[in-house]
DRENPA-3360 file (N, C-alpha, C; in nm, 2 decimals, always signed):
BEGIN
1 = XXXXXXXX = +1.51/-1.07/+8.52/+1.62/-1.06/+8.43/+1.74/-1.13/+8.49 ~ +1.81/-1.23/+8.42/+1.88/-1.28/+8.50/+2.04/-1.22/+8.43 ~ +2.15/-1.23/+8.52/+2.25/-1.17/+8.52/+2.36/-1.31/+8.44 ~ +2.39/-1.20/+8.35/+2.51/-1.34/+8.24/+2.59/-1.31/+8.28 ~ +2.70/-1.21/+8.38/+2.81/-1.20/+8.41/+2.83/-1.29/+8.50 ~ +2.98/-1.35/+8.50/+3.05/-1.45/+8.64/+3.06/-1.37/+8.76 ~ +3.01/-1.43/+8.86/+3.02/-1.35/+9.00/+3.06/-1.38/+9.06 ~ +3.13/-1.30/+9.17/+3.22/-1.39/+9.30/+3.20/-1.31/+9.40;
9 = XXXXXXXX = +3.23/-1.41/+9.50/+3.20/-1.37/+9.62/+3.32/-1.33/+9.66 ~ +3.36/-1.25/+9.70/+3.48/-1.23/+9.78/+3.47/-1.14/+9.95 ~ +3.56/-1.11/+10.01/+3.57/-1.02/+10.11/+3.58/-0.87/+10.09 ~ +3.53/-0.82/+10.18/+3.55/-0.70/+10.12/+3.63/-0.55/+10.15 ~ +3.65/-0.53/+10.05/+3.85/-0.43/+10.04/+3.80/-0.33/+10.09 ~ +3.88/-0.25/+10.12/+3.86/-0.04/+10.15/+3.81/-0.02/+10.05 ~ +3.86/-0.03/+9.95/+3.84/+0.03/+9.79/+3.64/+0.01/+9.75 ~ +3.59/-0.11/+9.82/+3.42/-0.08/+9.83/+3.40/+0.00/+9.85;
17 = XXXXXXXX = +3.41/+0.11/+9.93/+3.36/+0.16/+10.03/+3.20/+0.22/+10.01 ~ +3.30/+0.31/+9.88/+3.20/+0.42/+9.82/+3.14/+0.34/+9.74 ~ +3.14/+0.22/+9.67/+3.04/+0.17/+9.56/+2.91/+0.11/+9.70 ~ +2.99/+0.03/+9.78/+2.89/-0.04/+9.87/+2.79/+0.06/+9.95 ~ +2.83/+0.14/+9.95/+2.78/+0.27/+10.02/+2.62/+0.32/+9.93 ~ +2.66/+0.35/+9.81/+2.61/+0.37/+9.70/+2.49/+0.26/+9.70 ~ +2.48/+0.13/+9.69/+2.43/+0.03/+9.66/+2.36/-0.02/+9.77 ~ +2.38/+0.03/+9.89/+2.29/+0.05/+10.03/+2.19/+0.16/+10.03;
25 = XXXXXXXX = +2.27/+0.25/+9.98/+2.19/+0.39/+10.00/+2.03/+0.35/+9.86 ~ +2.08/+0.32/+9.76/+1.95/+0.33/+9.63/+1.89/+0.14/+9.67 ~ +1.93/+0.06/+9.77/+1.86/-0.03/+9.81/+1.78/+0.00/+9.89 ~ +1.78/+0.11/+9.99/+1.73/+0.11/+10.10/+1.64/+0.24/+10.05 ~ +1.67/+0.33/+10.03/+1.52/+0.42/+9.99/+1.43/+0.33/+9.89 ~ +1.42/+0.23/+9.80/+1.39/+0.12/+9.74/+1.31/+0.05/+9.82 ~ +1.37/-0.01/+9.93/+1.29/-0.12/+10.00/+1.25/-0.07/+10.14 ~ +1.27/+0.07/+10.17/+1.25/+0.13/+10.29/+1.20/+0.31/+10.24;
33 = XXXXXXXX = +1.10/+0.25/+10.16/+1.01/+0.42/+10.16/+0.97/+0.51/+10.23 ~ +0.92/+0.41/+10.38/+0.86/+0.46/+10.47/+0.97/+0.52/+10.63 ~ +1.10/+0.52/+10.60/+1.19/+0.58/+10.64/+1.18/+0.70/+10.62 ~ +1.26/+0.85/+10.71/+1.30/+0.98/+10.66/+1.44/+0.97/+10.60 ~ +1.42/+1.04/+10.50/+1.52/+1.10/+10.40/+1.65/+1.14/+10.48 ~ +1.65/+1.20/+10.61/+1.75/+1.26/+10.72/+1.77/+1.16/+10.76 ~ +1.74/+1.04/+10.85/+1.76/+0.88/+10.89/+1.88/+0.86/+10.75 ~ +1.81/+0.85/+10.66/+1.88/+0.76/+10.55/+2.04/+0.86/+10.54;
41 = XXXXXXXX = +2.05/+0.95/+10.52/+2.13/+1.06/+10.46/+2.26/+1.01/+10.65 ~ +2.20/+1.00/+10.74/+2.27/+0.95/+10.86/+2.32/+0.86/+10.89 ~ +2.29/+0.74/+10.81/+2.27/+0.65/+10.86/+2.37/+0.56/+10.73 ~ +2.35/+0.63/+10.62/+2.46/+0.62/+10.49/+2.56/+0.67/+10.55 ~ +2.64/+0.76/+10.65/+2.77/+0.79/+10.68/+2.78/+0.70/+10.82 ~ +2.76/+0.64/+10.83/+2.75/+0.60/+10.98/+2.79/+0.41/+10.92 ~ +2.74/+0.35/+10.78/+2.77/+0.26/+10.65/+2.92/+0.29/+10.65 ~ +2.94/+0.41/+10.64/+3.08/+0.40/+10.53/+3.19/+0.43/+10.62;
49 = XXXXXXXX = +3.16/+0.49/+10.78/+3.28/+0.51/+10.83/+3.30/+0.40/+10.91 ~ +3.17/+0.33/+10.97/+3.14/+0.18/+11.07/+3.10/+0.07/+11.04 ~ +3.04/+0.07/+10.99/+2.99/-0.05/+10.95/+3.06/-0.16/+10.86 ~ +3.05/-0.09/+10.73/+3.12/-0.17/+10.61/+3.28/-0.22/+10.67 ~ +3.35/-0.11/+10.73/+3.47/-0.16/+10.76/+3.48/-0.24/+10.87 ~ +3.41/-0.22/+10.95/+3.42/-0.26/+11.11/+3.33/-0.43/+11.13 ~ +3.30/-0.48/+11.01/+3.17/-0.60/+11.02/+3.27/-0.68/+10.93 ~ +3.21/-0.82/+10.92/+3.29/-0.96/+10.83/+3.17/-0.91/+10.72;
57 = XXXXXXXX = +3.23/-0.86/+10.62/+3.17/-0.83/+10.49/+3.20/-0.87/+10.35 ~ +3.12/-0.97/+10.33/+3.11/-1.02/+10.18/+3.04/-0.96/+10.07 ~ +3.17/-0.92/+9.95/+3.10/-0.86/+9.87/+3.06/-0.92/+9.73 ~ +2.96/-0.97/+9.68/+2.96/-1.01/+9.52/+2.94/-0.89/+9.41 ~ +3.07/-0.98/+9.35/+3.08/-0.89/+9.23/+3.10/-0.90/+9.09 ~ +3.05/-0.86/+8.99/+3.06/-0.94/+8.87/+3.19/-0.85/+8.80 ~ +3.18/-0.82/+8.65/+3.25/-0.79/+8.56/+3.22/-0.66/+8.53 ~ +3.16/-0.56/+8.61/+3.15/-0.45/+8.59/+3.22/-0.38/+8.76;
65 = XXXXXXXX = +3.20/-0.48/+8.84/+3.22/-0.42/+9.00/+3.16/-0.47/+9.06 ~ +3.14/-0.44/+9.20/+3.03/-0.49/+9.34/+2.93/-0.47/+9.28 ~ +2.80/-0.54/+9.32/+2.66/-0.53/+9.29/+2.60/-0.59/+9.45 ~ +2.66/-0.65/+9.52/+2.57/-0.62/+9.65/+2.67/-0.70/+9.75 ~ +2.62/-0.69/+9.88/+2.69/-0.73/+9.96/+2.60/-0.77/+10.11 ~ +2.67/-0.82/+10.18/+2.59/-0.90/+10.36/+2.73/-0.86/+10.42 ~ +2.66/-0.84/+10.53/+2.77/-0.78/+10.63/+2.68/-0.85/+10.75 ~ +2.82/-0.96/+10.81/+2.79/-1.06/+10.94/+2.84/-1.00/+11.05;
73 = XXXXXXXX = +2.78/-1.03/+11.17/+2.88/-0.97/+11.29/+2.82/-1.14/+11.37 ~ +2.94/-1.20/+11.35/+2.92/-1.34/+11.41/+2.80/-1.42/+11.31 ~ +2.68/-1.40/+11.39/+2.57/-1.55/+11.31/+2.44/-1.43/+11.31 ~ +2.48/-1.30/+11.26/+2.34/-1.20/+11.29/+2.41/-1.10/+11.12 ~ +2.30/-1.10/+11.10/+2.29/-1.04/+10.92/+2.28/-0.90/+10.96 ~ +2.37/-0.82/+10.94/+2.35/-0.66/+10.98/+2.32/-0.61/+10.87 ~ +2.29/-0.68/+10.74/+2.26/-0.59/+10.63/+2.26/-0.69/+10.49 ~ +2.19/-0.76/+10.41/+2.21/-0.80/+10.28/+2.14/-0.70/+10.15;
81 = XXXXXXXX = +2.24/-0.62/+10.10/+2.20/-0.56/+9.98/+2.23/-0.56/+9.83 ~ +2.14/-0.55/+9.74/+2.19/-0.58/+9.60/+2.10/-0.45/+9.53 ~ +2.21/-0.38/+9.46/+2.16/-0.30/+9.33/+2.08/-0.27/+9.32 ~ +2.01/-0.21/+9.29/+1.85/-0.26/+9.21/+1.86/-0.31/+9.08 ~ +1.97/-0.24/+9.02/+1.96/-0.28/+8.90/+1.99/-0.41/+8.86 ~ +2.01/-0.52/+8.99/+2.08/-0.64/+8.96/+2.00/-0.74/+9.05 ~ +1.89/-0.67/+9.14/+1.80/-0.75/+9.20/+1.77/-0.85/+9.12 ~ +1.68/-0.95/+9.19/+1.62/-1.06/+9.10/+1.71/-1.14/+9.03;
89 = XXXXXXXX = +1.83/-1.11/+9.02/+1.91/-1.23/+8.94/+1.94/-1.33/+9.03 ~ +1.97/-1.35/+9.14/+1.98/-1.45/+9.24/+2.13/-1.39/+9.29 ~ +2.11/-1.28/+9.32/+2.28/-1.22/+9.36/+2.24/-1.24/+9.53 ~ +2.10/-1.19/+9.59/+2.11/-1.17/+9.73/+2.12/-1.34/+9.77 ~ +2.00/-1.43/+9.70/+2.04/-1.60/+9.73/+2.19/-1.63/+9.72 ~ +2.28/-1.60/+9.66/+2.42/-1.60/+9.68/+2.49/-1.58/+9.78 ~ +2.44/-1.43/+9.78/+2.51/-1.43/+9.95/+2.47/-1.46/+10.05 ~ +2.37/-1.45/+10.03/+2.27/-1.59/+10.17/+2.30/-1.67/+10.19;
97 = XXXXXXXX = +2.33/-1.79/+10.06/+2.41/-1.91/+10.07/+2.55/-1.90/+10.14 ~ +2.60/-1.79/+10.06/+2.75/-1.82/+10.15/+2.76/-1.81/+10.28 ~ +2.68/-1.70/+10.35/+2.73/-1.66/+10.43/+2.68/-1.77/+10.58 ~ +2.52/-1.84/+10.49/+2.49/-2.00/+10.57/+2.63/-2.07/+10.56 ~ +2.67/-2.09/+10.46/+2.79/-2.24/+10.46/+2.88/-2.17/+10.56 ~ +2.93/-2.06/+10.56/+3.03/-2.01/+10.66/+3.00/-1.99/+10.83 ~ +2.87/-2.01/+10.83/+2.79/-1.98/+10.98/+2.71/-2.10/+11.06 ~ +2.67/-2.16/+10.92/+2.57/-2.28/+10.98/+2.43/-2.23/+11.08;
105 = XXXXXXXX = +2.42/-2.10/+11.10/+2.30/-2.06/+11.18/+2.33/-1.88/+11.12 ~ +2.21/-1.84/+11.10/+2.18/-1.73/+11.11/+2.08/-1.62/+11.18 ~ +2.10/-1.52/+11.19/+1.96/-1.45/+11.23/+2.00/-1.33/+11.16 ~ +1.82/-1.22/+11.17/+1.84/-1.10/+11.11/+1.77/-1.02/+11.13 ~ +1.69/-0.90/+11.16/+1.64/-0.85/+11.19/+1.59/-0.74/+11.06 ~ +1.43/-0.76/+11.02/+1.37/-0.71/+10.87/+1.25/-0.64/+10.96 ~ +1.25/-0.55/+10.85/+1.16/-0.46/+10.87/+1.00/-0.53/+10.82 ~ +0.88/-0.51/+10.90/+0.81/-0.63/+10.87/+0.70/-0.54/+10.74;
113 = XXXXXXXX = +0.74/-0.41/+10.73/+0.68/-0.33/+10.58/+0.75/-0.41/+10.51 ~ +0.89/-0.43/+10.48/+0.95/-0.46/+10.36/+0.93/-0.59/+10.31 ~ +0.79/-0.62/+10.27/+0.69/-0.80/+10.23/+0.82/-0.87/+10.14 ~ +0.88/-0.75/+10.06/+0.97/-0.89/+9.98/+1.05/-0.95/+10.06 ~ +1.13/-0.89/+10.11/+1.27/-0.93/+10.17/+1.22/-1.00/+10.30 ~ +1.10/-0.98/+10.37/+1.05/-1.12/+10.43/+1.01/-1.24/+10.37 ~ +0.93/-1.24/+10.19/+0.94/-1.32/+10.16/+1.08/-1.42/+10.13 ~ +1.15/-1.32/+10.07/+1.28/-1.36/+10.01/+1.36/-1.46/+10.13;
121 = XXXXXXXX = +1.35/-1.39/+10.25/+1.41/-1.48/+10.35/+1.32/-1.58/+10.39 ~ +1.21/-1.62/+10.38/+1.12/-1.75/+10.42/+1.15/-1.85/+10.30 ~ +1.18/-1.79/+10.19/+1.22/-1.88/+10.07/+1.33/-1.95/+10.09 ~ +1.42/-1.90/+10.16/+1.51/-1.98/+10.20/+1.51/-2.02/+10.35 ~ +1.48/-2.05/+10.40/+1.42/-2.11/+10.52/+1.46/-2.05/+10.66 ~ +1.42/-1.93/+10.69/+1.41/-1.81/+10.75/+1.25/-1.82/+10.85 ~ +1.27/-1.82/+10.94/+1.12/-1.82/+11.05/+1.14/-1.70/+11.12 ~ +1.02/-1.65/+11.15/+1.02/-1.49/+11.27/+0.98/-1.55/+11.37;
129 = XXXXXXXX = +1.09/-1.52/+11.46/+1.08/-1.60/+11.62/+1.03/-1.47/+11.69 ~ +1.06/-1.33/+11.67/+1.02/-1.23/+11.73/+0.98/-1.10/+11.66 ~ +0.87/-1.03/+11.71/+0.84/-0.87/+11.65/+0.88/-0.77/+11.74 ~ +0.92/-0.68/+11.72/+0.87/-0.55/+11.79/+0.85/-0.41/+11.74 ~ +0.78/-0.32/+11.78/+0.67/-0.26/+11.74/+0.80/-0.14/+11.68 ~ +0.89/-0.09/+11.77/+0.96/+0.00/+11.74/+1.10/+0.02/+11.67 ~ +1.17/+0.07/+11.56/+1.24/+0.02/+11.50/+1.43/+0.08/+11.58 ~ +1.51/+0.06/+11.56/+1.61/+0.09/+11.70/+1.68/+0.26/+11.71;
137 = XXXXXXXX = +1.57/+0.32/+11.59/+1.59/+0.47/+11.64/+1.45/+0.55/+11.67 ~ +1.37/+0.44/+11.77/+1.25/+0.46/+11.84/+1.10/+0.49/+11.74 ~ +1.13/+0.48/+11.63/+1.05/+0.49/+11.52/+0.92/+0.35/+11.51 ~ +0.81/+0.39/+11.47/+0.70/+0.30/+11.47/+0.71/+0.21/+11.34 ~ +0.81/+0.17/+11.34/+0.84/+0.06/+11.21/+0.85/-0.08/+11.29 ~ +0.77/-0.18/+11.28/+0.79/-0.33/+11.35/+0.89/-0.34/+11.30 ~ +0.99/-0.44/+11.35/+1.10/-0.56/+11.32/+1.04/-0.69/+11.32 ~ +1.12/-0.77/+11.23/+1.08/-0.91/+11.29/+1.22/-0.94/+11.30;
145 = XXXXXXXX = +1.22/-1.05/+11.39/+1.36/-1.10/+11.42/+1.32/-1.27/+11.31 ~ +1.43/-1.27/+11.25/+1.39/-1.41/+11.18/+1.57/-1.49/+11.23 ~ +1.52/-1.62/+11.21/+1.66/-1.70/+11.20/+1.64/-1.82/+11.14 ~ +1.75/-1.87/+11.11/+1.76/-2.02/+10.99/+1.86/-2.11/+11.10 ~ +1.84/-2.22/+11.13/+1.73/-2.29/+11.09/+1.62/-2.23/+11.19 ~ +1.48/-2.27/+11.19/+1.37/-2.24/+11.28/+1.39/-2.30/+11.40 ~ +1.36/-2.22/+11.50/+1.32/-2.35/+11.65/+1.30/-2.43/+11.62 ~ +1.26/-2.52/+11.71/+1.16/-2.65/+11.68/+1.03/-2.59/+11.75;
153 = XXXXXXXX = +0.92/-2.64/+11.61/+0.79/-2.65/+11.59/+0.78/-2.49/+11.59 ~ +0.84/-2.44/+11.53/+0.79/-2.26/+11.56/+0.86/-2.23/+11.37 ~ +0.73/-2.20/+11.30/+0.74/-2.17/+11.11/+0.64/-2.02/+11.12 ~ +0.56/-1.99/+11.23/+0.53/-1.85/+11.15/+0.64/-1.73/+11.22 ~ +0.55/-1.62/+11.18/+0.58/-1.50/+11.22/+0.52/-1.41/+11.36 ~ +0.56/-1.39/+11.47/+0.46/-1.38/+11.57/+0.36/-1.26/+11.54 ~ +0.27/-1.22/+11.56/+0.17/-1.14/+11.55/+0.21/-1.00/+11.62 ~ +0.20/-0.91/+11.59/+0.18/-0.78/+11.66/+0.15/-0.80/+11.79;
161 = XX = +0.22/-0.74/+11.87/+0.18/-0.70/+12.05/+0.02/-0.63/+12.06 ~ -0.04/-0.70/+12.13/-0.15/-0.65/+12.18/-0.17/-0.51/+12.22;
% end
């Protein structure tokens, strides 16, 4: 479905707080099933009193309000989320784009269950330079570390630790 509203990218106000909040939380039980319900429910207050405010955060937003947002800490993606209801229109490629033109190098760290959002980032030219097995609240969820542009001569994903 593609989205007919004008969107913009802007910075983002206090006044997000609670929509972005919102739009993390129904992104991430979405793209992160295999998380606990308590993680999530923690980790959404931990969003709205640290993160969102405390990070360089870009919000796009159409004619109804925010629909998703990336939050940078320097050239490291601490989070790009969109809607669900507004996925697939090319809202997350937006803020991808911007937040490359303002960085010129990126990195990020994806969960290596979540297949779209690794594809989505290899579609834009995103390489996994690193895995690891454990996710950073000691949980058995791999990471991949990806970054744009790639090393040189390094395009896959490294394989699971022996």
């Amino acid at each position: 479905m593609k989205n007919e509203h004008h969107i913009v990218i802007r910075p983002f106000e206090a006044d997000d707080n609670r929509r972005l909040t919102e739009i993390w939380y129904a992104a991430s039980r979405l793209s992160h099933p295999f998380l606990p319900e308590d993680l999530l429910a923690r980790q959404r207050q931990e969003i709205a009193e640290k993160y969102l405010p405390q990070t360089e955060t870009w919000v796009a937003v159409d004619d109804n309000g925010p629909i998703g947002f990336i939050g940078l800490m320097d050239q490291f993606i601490g989070g790009l989320f969109v809607a669900p209801e507004s996925q697939g229109a090319g809202i997350g490629s937006m803020l991808l784009d911007h937040a490359f033109a303002l960085k010129g190098k990126l990195a990020l760290e994806v969960y290596a269950a979540n297949h779209r959002a690794v594809a989505f980032y290899r579609r834009h030219g995103f390489c996994g330079v690193r895995r690891r097995e454990t996710d950073d609240n000691g949980l058995p969820h791999p990471l991949i570390l990806m970054q744009k542009p790639c090393p040189a001569g390094q395009r896959t994903t490294p394989a699971p630790s022996a």
